[in-house]
MARLOZA-42763 format. One record per atom (N, C-alpha, C, CB): x, z, y. Coordinates in steps of 0.001 Angstrom, whole numbers, plus 500000, padded with zeros to 6 digits. Glycine has a CB too. Layout:
<rs>
XZY/...
</rs>
This chain:
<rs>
316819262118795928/317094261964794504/317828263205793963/317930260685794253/317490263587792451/318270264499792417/319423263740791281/317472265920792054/320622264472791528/321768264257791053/322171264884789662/322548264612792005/323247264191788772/323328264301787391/322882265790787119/324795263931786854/323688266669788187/324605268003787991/323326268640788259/326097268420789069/322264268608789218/321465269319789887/319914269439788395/321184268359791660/320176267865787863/319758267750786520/320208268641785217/320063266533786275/321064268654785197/321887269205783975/321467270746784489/323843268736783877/321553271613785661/321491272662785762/319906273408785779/322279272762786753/319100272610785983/317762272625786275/317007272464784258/317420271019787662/317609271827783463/317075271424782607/318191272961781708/317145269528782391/318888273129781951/319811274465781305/319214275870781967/321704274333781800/318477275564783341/317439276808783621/316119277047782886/316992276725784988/315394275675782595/314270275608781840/314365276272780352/313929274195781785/315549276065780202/316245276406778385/315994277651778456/318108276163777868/317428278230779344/317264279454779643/315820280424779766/317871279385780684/314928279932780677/313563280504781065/312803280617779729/312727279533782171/312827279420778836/312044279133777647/312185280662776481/312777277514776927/313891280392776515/314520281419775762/314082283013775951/315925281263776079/314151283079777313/313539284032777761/311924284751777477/313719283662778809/311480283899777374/310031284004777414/309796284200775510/309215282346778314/310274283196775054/310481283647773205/310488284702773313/311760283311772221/311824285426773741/311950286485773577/311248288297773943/312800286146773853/310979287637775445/309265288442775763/308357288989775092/308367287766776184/308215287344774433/306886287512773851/307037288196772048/306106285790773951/308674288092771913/308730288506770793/308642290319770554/309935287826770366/309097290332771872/309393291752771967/308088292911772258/310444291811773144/306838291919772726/305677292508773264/305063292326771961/304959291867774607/305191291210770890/304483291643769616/305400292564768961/304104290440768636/306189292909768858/306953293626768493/306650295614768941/308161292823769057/306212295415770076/305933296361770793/304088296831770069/306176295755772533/303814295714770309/302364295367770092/302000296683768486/302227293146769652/302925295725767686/302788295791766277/303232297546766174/303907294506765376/304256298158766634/304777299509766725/303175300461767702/306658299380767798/302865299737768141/301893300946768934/299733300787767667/301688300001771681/300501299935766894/298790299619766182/299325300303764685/298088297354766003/300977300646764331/301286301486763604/301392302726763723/301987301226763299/301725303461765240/301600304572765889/299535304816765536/302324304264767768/299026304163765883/297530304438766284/296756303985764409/296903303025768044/297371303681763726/296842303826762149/297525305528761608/297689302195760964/298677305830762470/298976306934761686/298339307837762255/300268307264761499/298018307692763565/297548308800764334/295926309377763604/297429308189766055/295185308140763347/293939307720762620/294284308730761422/293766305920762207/294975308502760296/295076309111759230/295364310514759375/295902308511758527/296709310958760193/296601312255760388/295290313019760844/297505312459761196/294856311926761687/293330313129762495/292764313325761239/291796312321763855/292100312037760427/291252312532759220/291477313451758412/291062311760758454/293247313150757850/293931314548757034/293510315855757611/295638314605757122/293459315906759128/293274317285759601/292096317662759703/293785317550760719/290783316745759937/289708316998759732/288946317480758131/289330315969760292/290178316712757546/289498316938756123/289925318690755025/290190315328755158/291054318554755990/291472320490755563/291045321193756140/292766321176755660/290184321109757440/289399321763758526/288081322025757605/289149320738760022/287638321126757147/286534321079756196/286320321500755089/286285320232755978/286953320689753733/287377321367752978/288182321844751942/286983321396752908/287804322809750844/288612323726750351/290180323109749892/287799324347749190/291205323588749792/292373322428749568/292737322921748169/293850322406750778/292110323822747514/292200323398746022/291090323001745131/292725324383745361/289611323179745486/288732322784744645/288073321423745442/287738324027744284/288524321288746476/288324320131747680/286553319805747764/289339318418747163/285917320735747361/284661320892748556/284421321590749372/283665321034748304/283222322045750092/283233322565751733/284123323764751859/281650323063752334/284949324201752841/284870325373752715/284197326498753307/285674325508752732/284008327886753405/283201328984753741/283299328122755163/283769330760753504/283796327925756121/282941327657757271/281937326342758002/283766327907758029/282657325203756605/281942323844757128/280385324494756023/283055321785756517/280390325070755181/279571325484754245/278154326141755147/280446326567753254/279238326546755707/277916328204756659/277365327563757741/278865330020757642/278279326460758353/277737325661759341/276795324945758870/278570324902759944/276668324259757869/275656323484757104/274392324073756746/276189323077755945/274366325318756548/273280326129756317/273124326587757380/273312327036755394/273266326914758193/272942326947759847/271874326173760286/274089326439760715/272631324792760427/272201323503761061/271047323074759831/273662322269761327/270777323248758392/269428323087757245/268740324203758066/269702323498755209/268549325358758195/267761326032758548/267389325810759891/268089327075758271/268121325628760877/267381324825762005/266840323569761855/268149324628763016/267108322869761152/266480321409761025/265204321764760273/267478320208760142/265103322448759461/264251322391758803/263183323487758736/264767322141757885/263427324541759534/262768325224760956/261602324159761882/264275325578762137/262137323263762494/262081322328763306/260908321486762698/263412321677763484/261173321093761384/260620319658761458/259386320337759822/262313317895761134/259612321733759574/258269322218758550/259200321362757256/256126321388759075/260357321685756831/261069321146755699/261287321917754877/262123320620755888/261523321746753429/261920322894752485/263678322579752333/260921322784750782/264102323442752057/265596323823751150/265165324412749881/266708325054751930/266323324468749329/266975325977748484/268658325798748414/266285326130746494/268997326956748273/270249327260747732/270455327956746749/270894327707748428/271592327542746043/272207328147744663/273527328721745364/272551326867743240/273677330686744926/274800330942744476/275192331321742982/275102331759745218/276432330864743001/277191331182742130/278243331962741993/277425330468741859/278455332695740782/279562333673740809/279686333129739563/279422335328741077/280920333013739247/282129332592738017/282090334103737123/284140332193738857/281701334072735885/281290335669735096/282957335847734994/280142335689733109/283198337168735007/284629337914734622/285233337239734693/284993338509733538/285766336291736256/286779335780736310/288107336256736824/286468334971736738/287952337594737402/288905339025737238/289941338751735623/287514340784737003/289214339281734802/289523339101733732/290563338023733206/288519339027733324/290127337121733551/290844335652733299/291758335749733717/290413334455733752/291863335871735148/292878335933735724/294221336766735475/292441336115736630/293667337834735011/294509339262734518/295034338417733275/293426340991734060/294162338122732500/294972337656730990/295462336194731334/293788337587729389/295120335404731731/295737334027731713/296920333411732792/294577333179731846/296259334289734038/297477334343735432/296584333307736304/299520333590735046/296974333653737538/295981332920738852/296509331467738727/296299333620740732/297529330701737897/297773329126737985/296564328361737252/299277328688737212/296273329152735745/294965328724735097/293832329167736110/294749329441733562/294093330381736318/292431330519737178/292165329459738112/292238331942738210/293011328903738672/292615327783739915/292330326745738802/294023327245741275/293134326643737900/292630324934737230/290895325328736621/294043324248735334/290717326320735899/289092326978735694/288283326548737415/289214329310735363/288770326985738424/288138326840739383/287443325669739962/288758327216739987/289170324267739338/289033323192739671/287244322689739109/290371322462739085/288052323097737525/286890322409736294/285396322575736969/286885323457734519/285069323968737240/283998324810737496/283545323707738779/284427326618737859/284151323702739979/283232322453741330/283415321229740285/284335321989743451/284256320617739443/283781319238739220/282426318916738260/284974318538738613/282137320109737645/280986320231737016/279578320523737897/281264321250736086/280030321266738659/279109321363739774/278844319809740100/279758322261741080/279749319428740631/279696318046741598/279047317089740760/281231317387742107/278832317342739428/278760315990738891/277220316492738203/280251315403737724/276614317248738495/274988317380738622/274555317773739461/274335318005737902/275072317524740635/274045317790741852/273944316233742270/274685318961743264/273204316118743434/272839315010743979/273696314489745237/271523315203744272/273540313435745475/274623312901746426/274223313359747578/274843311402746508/272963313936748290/272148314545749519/272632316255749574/270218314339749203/272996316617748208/273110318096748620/274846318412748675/272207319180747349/274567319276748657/276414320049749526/276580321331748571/276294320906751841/277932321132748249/278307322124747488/279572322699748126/278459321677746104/280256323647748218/280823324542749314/281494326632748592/279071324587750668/283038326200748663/283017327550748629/282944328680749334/283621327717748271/282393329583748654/282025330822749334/283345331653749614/280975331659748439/283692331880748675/284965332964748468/285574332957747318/284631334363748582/286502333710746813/287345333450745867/286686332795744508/288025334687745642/285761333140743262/284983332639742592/283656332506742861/285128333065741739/283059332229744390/282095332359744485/281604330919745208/281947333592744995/280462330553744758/279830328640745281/278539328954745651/279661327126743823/278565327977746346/277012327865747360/276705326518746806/277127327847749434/275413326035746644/274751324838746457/273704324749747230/274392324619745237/273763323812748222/272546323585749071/271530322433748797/273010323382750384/270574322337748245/269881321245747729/268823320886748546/269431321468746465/268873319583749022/268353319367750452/266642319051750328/269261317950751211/265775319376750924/264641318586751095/264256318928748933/265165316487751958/264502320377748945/263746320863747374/263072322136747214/264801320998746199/261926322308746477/261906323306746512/262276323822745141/260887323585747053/261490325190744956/262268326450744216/262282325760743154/261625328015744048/261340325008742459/261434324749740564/262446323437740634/259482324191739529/262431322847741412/263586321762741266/264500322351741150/263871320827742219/264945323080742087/266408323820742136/266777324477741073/266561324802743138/265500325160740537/266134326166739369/266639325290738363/265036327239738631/265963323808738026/266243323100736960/267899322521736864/265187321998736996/268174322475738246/269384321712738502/270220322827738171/269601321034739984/270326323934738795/271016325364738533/271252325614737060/270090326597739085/270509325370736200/270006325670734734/271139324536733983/268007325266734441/270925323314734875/271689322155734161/273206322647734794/271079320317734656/273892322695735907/275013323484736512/275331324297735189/274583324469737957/274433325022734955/275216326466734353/275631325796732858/273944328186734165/274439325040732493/274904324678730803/275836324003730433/274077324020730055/276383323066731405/276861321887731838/278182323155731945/276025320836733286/278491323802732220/279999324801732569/279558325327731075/280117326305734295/278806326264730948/278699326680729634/279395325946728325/277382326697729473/279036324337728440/279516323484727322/281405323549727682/278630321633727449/282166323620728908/282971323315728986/284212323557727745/282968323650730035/285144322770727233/285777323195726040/287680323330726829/285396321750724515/287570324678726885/288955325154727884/289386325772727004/288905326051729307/289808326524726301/289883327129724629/289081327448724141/290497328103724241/290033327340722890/289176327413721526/288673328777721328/290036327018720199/289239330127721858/288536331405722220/288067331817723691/289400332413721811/288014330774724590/287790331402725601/286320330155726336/289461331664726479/285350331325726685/284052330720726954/283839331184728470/282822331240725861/284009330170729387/283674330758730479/282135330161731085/284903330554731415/281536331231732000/280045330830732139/279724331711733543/278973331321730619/278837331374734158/278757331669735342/277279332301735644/279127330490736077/276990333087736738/275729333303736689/275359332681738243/275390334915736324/274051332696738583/273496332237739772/272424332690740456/273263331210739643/271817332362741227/270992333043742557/270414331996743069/271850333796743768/269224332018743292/268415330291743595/267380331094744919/267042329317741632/267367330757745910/266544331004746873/266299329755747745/267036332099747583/264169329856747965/264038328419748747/263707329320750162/262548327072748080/264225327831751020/264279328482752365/262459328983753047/265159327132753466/262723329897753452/261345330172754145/261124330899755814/260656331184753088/261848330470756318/261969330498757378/262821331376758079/261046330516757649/263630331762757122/264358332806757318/265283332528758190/264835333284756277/266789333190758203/268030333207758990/268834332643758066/268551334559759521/270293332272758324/271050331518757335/271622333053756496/272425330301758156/271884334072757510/272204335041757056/271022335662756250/272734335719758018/270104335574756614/268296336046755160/268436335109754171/266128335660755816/268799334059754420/268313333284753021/270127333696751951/267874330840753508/270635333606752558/272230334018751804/272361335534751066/273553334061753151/270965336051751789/271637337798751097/270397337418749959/271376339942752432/269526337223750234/268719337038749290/268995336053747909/267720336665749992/269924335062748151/270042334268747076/271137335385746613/270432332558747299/271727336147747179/273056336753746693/272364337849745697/274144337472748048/271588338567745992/270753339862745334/270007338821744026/269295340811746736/269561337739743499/269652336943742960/270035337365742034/270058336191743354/271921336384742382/272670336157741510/273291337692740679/273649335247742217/273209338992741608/273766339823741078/272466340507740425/274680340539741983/271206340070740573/270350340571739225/270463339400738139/268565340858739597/271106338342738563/271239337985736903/272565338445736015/271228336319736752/273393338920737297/274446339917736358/274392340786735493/275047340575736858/273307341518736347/272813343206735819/271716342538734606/271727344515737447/271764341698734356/270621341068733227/271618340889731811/269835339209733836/272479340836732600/273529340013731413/274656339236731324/273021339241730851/274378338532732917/275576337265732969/275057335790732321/277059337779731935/275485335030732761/275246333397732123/273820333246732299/275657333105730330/273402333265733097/271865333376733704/271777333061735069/271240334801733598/270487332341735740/270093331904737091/268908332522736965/270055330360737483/268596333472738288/267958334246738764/266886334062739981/268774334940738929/266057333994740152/265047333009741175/263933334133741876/264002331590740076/
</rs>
């Protein structure tokens, strides 16, 4: 038989053990919950870092190298499988200028304006990407040359309309080349010789 005392101590171990185990288990969700907050931040930082790896951190599309990689990997794909491209460059007209008279804080907000106008007539399939300081790439996927020029045409008018002052008209010119089997580096000099004969034309012009 067991006795009062052997009772009383046995039923104050169970307490004890119970208590114990609450507390275990409080401490392993506890633990639990700290390592699924460690691994959401870890998640967000990677993306943050993937996404400045990518792109630009003031006009926030591609930048020159996720850009060049993309036209890389279109011209092999489409090498491969008998596909068309084109690309649009762009150069921002006398944005030297601007800069000199207005100061490089406006020139970036012009810069901003300039990709969201972009962005918001191209298509959700193509990639838009900076080149260099005022300079944009448009890759328009699976098009050829007269599509592109139309979209380029709408790009430019579409900035053309922009109302940034009441004396100041900024407008851009462009360079439209469809892919033909070239190199990423052939199809880029060629859209580039393009855009700088629609300079030597005048400016505010797409060149094909």
């Amino acid at each position: 038989m067991v006795d009062n005392k052997n009772l009383i101590n046995m039923e104050c171990y169970n307490t004890w053990s119970k208590q114990q185990l609450v507390k275990r288990i409080n401490e392993l969700e506890k633990l639990i919950k700290n390592l699924k907050d460690m691994e959401r931040s870890l998640i967000e930082k990677n993306k943050f870092l993937q996404e400045i790896s990518m792109y630009d951190c003031l006009t926030k599309v591609y930048n020159y190298r996720t850009i060049m990689r993309i036209i890389e990997n279109q011209t092999k794909y489409s090498k491969d499988r008998e596909e068309v491209f084109s690309i649009l460059m762009i150069d921002i007209d006398d944005f030297k200028s601007i800069n000199d008279k207005f100061g490089h804080v406006f020139g970036d907000e012009i810069l901003v304006k300039i990709c969201n106008e972009i962005n918001k007539n191209v298509r959700k399939d193509d990639y838009v990407g900076r080149y260099g300081g005022e300079e944009f790439i448009v890759i328009f996927n699976n098009t050829k040359l007269d599509e592109a020029v139309t979209i380029a045409e709408r790009i430019r008018k579409s900035i053309e309309g922009l109302e940034i002052l009441p004396y100041l008209k900024v407008t851009i010119s462009g360079g439209v080349k469809e892919y033909k089997n070239e190199s990423c580096r052939e199809i880029i000099e060629s859209a580039d010789d393009f855009l700088y004969r629609a300079k030597r034309a005048g400016k505010n012009r797409i060149c094909y």
